[in-house]
TIMI-2910 file (N, C-alpha, C, CB; in pm, 1 decimal, decimal comma, always signed):
<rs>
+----------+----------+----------+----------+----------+----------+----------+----------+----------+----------+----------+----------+------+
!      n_x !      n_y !      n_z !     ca_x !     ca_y !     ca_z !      c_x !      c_y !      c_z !     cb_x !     cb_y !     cb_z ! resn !
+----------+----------+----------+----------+----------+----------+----------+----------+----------+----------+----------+----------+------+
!  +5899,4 ! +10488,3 !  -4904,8 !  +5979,9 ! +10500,0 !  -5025,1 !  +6071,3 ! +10378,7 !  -5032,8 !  +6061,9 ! +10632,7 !  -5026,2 !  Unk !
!  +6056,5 ! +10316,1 !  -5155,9 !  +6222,7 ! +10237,7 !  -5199,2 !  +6301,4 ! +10269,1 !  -5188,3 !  +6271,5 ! +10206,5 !  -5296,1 !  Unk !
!  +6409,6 ! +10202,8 !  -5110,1 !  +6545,3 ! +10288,6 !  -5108,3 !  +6615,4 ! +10289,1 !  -5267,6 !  +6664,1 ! +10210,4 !  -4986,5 !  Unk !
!  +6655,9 ! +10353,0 !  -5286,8 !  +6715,4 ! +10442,4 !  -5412,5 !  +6823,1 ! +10556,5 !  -5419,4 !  +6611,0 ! +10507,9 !  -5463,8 !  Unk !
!  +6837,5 ! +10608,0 !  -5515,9 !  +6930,6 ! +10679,9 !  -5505,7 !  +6838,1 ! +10817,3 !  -5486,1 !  +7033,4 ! +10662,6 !  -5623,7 !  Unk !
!  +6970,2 ! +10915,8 !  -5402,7 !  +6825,4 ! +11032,6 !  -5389,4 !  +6967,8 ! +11165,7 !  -5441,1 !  +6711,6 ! +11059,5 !  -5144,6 !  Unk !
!  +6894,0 ! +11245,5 !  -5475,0 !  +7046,2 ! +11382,2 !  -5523,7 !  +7023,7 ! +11494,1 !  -5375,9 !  +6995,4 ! +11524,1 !  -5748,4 !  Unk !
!  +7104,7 ! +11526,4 !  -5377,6 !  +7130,8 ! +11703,5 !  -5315,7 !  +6994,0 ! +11780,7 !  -5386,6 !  +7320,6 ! +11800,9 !  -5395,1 !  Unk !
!  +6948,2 ! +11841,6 !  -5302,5 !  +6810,7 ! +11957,9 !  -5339,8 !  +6720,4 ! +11865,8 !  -5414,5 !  +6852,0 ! +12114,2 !  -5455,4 !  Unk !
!  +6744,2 ! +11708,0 !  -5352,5 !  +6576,1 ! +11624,1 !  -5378,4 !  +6472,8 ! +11675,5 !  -5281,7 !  +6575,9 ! +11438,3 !  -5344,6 !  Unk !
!  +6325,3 ! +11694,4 !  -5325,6 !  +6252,9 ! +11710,3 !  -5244,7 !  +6135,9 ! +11632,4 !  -5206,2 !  +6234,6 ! +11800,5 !  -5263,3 !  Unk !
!  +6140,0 ! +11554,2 !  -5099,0 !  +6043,6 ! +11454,2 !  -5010,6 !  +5960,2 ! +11500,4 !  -4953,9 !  +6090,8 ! +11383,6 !  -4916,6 !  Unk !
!  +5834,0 ! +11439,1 !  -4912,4 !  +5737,2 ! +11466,3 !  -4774,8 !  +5800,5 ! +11378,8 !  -4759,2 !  +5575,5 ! +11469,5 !  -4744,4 !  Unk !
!  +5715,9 ! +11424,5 !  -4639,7 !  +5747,3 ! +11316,7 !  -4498,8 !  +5593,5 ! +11282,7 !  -4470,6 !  +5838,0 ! +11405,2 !  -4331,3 !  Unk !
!  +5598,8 ! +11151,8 !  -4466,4 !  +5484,9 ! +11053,8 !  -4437,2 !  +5453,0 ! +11117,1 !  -4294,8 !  +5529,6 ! +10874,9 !  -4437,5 !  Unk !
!  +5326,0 ! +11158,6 !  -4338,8 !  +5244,4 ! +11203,4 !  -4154,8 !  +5170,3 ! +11077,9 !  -4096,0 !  +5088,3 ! +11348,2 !  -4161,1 !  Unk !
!  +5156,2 ! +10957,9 !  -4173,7 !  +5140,8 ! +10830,7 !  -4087,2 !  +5259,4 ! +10749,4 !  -3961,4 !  +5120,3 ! +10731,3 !  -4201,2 !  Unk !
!  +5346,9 ! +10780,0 !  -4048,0 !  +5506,2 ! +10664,9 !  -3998,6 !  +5616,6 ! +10758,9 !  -3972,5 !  +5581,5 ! +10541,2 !  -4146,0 !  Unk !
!  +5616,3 ! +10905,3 !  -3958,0 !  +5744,1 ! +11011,0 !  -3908,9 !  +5723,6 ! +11023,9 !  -3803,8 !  +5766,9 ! +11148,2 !  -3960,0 !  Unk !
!  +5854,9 ! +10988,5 !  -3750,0 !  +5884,2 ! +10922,4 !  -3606,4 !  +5852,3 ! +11076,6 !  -3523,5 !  +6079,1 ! +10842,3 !  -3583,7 !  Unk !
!  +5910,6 ! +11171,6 !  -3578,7 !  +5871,9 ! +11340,0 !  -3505,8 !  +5779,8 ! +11372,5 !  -3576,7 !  +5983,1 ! +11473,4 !  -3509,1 !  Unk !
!  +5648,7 ! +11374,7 !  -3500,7 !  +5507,7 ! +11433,7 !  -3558,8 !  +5522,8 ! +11566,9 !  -3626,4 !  +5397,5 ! +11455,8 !  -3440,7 !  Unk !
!  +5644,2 ! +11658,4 !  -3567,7 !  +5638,1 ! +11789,7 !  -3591,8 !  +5690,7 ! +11824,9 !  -3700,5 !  +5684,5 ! +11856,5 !  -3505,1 !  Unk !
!  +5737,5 ! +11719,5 !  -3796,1 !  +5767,2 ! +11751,6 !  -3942,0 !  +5699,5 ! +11650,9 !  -4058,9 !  +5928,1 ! +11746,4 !  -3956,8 !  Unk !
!  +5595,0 ! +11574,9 !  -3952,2 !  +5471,5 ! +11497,1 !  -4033,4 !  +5359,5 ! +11569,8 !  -4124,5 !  +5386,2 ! +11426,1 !  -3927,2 !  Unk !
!  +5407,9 ! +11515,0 !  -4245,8 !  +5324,6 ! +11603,6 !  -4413,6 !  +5471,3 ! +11718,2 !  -4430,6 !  +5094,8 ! +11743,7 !  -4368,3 !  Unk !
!  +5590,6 ! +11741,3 !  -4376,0 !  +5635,4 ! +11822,2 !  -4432,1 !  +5706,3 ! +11844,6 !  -4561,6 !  +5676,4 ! +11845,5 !  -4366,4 !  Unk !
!  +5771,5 ! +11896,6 !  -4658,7 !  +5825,5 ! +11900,2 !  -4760,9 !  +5987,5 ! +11902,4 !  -4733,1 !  +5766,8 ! +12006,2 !  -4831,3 !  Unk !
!  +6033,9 ! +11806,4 !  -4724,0 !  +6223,1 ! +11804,2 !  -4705,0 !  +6317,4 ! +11776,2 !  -4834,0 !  +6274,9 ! +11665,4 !  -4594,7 !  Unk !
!  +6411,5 ! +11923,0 !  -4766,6 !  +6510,1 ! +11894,3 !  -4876,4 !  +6606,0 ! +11860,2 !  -4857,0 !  +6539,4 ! +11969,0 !  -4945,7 !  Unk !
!  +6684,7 ! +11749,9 !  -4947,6 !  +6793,0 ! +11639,3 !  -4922,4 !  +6888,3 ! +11747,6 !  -4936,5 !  +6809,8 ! +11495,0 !  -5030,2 !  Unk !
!  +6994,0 ! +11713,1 !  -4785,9 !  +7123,1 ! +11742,6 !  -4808,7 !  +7201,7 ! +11635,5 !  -4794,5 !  +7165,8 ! +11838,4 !  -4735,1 !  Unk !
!  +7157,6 ! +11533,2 !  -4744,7 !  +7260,3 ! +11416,9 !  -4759,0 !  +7208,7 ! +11296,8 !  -4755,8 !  +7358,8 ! +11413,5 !  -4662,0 !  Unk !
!  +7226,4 ! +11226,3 !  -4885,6 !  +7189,7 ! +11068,4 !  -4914,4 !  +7252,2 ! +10967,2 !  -4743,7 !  +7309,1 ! +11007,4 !  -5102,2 !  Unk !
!  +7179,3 ! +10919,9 !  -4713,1 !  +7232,0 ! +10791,8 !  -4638,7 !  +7160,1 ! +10674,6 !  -4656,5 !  +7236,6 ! +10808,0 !  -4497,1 !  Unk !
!  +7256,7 ! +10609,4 !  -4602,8 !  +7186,2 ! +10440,3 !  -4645,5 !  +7114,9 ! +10395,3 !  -4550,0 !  +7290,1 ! +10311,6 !  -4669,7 !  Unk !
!  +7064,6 ! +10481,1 !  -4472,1 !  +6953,4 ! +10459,8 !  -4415,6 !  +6809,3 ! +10563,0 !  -4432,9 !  +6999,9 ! +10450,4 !  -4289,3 !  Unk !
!  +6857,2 ! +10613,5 !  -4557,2 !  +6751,7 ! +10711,1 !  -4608,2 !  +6815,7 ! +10834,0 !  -4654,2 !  +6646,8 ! +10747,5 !  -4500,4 !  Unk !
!  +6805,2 ! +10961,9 !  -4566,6 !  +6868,0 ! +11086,8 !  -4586,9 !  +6827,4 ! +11197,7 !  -4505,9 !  +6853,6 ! +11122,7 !  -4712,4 !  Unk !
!  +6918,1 ! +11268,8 !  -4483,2 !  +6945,6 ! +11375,6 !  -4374,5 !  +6851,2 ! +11528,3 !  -4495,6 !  +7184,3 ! +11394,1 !  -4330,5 !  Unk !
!  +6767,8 ! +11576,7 !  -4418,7 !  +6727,5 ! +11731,1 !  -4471,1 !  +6673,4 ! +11821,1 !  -4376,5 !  +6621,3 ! +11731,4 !  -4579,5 !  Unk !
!  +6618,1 ! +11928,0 !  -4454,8 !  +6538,4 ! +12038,5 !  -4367,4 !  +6469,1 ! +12064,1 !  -4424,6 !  +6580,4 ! +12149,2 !  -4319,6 !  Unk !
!  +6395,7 ! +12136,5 !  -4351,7 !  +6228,2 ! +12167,6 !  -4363,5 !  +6309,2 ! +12378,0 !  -4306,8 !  +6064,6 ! +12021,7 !  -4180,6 !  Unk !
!  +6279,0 ! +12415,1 !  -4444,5 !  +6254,0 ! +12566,6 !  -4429,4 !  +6146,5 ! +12607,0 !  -4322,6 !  +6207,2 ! +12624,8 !  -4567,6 !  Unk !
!  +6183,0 ! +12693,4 !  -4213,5 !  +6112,8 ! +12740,0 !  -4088,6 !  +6090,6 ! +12912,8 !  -4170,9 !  +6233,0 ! +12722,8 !  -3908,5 !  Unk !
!  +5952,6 ! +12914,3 !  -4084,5 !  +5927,7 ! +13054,2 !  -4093,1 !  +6013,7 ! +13155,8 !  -4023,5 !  +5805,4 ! +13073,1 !  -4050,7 !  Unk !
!  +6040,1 ! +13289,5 !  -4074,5 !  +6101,9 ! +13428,3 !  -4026,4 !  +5989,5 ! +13436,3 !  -3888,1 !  +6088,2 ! +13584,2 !  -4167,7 !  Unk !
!  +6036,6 ! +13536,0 !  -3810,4 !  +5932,6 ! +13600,9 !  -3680,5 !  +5945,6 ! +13717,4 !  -3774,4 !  +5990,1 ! +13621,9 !  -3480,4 !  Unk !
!  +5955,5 ! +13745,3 !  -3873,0 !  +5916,9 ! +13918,2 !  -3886,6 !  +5935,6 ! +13882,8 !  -4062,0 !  +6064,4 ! +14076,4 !  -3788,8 !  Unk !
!  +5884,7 ! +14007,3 !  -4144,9 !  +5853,8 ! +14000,7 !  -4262,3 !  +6029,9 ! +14033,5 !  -4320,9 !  +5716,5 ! +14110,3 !  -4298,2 !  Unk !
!  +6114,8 ! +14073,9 !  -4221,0 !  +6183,6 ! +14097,5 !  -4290,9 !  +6327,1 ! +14028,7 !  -4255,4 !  +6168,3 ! +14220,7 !  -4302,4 !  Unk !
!  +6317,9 ! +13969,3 !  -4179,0 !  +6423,7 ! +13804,2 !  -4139,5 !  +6346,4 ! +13673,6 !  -4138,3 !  +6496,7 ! +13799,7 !  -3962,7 !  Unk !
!  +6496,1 ! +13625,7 !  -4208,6 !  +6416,0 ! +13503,2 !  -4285,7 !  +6402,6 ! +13411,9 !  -4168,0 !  +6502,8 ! +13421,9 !  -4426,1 !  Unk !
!  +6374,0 ! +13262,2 !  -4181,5 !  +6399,9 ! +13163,6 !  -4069,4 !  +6498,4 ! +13087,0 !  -4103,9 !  +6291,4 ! +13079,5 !  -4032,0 !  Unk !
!  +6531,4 ! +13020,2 !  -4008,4 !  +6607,9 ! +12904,8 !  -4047,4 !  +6575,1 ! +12786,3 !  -4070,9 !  +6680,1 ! +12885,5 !  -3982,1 !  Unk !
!  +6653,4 ! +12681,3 !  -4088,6 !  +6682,9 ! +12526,4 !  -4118,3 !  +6622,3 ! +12405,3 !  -3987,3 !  +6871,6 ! +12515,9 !  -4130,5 !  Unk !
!  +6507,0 ! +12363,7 !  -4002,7 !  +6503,5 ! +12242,4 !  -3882,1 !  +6532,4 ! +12122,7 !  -4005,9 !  +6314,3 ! +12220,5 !  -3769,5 !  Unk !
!  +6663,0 ! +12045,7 !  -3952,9 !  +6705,3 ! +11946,4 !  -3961,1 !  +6607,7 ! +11821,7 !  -3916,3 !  +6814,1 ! +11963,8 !  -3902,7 !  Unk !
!  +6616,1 ! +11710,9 !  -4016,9 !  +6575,2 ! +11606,4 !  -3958,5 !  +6713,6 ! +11470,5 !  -4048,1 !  +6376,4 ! +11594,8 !  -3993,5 !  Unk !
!  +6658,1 ! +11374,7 !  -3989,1 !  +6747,2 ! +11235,1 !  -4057,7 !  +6615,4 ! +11114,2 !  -4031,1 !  +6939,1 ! +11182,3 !  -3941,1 !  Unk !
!  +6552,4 ! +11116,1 !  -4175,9 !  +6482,8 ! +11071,7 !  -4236,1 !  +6499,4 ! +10920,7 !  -4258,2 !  +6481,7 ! +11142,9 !  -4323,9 !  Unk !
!  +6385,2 ! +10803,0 !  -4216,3 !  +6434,9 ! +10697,6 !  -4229,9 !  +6389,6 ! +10663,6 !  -4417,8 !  +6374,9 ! +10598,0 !  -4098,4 !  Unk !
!  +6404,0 ! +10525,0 !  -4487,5 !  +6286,3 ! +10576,5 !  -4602,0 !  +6159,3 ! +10524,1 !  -4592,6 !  +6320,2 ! +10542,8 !  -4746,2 !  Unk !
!  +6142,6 ! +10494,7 !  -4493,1 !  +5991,2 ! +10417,8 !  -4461,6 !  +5916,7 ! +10592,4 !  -4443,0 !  +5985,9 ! +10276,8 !  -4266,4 !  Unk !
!  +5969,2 ! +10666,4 !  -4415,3 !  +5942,5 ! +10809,8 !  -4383,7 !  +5893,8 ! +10869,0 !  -4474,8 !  +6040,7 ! +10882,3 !  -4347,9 !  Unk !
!  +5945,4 ! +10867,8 !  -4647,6 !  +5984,5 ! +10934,1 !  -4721,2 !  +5869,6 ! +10893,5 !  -4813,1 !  +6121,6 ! +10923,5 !  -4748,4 !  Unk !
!  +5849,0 ! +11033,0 !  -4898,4 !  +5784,1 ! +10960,1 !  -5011,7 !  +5816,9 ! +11086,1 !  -5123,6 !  +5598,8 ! +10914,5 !  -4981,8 !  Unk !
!  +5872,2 ! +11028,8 !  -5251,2 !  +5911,3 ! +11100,5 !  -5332,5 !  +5805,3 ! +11224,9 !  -5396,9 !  +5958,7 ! +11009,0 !  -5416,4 !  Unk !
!  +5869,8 ! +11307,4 !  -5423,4 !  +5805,2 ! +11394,7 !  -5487,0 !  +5791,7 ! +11436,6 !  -5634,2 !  +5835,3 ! +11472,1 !  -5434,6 !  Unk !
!  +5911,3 ! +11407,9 !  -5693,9 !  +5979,2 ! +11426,7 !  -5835,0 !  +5978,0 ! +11576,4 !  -5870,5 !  +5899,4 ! +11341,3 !  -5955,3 !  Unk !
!  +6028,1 ! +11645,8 !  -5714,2 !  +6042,7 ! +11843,8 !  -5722,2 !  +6184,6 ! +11803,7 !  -5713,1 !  +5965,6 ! +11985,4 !  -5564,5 !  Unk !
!  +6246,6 ! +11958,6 !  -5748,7 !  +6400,7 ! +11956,4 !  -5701,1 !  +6378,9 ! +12090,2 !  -5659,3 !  +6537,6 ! +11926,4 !  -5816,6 !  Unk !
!  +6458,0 ! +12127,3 !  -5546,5 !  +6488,9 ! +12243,6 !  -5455,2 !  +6563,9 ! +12377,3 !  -5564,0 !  +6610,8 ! +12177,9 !  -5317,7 !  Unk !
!  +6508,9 ! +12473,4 !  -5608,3 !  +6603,5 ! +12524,3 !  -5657,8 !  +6702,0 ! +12614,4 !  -5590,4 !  +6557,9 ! +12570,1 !  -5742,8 !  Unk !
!  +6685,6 ! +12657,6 !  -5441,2 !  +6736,4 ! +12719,1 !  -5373,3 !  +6793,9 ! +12633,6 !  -5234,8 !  +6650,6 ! +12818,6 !  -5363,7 !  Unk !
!  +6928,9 ! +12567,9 !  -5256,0 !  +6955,9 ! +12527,2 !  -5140,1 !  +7037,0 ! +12593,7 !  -5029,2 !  +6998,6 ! +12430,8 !  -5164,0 !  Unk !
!  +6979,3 ! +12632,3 !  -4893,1 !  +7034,3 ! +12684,2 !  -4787,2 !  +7079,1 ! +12643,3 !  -4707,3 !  +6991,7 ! +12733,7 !  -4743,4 !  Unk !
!  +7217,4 ! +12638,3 !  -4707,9 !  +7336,2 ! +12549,4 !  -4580,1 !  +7396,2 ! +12642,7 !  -4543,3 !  +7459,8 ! +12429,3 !  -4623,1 !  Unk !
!  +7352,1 ! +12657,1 !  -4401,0 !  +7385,1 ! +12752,0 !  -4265,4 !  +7401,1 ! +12856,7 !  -4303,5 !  +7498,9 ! +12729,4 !  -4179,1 !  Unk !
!  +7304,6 ! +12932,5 !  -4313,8 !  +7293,6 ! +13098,6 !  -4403,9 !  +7319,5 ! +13070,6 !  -4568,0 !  +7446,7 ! +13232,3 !  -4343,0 !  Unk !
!  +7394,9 ! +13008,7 !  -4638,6 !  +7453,1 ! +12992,5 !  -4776,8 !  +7363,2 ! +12969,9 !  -4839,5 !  +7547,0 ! +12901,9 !  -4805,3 !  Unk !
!  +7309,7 ! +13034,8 !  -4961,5 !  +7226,6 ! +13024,2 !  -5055,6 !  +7292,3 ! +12939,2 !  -5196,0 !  +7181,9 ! +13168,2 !  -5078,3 !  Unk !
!  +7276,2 ! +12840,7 !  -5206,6 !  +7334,2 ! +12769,7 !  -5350,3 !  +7222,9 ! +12761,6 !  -5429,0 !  +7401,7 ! +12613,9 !  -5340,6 !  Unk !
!  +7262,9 ! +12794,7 !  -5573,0 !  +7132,4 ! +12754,2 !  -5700,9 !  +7193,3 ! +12677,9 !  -5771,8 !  +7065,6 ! +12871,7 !  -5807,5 !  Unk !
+----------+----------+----------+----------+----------+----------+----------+----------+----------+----------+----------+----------+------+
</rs>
C-alpha cells in the first residue's frame, strides 16, 4: 500500500506474501490507529463456544503489509467496547 491517510474502522488485508507474522497473512484488519509507519489493528479471533465471543489479536502493520480494501468496519471493538 501507499502510504496515505487511513481512518479508524478502515479495513485492510494483510499481504500473505510480505506479513512479517505469517499468522495474520491474508487476514482482514481493522484500523485502530493511523501511524506513520502504517497502522496498528486487529484481526477479530474466534469464540471457543457458540456463545462467548473472542477477542482482539493485535498487530502493527507496516504499509508494505497492507493492501486497501475500500470496506469500513461497522462494528468497532476496543477491549470488550462495542462502538458503531
Amino acid at each position: 500500500m501507499i502510504p496515505r491517510e487511513l481512518k479508524i474502522g478502515e479495513i485492510v488485508q494483510l499481504h500473505p506474501d510480505v506479513c512479517r507474522n505469517q499468522a495474520f497473512a491474508g487476514c482482514y484488519m481493522t484500523v485502530t490507529e493511523p501511524k506513520a509507519f502504517g497502522a496498528q489493528g486487529f484481526v477479530q479471533a474466534l469464540g471457543e463456544a457458540r456463545d462467548a465471543p473472542g477477542g482482539q489479536a493485535y498487530y502493527r502493520a507496516k504499509w508494505e503489509e497492507m493492501e486497501p480494501t475500500g470496506g469500513m468496519a461497522v462494528f468497532v471493538i476496543d477491549h470488550g467496547e462495542v462502538t458503531k
